[in-house]
C-alpha positions as CSV (number, residue, x, y, z in Angstrom):
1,X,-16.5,-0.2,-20.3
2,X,-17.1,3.0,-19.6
3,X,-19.7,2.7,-17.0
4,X,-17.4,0.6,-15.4
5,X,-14.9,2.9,-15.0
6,X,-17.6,4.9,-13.9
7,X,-18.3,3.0,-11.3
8,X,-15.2,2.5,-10.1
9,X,-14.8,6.1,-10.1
10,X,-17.6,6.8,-7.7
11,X,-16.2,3.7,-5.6
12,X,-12.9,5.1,-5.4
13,X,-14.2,8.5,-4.7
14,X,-16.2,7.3,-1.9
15,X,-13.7,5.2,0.0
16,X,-11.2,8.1,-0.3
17,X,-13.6,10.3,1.3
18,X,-13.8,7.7,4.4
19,X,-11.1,8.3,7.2
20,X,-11.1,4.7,8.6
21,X,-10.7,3.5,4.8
22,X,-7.9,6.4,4.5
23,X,-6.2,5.2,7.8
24,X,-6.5,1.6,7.2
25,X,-4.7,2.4,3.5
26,X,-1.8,4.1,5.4
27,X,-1.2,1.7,7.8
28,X,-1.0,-0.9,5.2
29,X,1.3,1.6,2.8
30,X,3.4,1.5,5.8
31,X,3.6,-2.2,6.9
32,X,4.3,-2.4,3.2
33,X,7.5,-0.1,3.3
34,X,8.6,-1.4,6.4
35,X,8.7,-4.8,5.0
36,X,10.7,-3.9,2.1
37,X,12.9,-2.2,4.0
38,X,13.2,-5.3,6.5
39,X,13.7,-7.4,3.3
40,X,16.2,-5.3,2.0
41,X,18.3,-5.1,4.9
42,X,18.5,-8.7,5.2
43,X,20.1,-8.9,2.3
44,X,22.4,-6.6,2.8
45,X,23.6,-8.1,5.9
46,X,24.1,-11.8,4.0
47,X,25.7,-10.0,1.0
48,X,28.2,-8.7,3.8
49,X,28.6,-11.5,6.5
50,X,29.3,-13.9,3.1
């Protein structure tokens, strides 16, 4: 298991190193959190309006 995680280490360490890969995380961090959000504030408004 441990070369594994090694492996994944070096993986990791690489993509994080690589700004398309870093940019491409953020964007999709963000989508993420604006969906939530969207999500969230649909509710929100039902809870209200019923």
């Amino acid at each position: 298991m441990d070369m594994m995680t090694g492996k994944a280490e070096q993986k990791l360490a690489k993509l994080s190193s690589d700004p398309g890969t870093r940019r491409e995380y953020g964007l999709r961090e963000k989508a993420l959190l604006d969906e939530n959000s969207r999500l969230k504030d649909a509710v929100d408004t039902e809870s209200k309006v019923s």
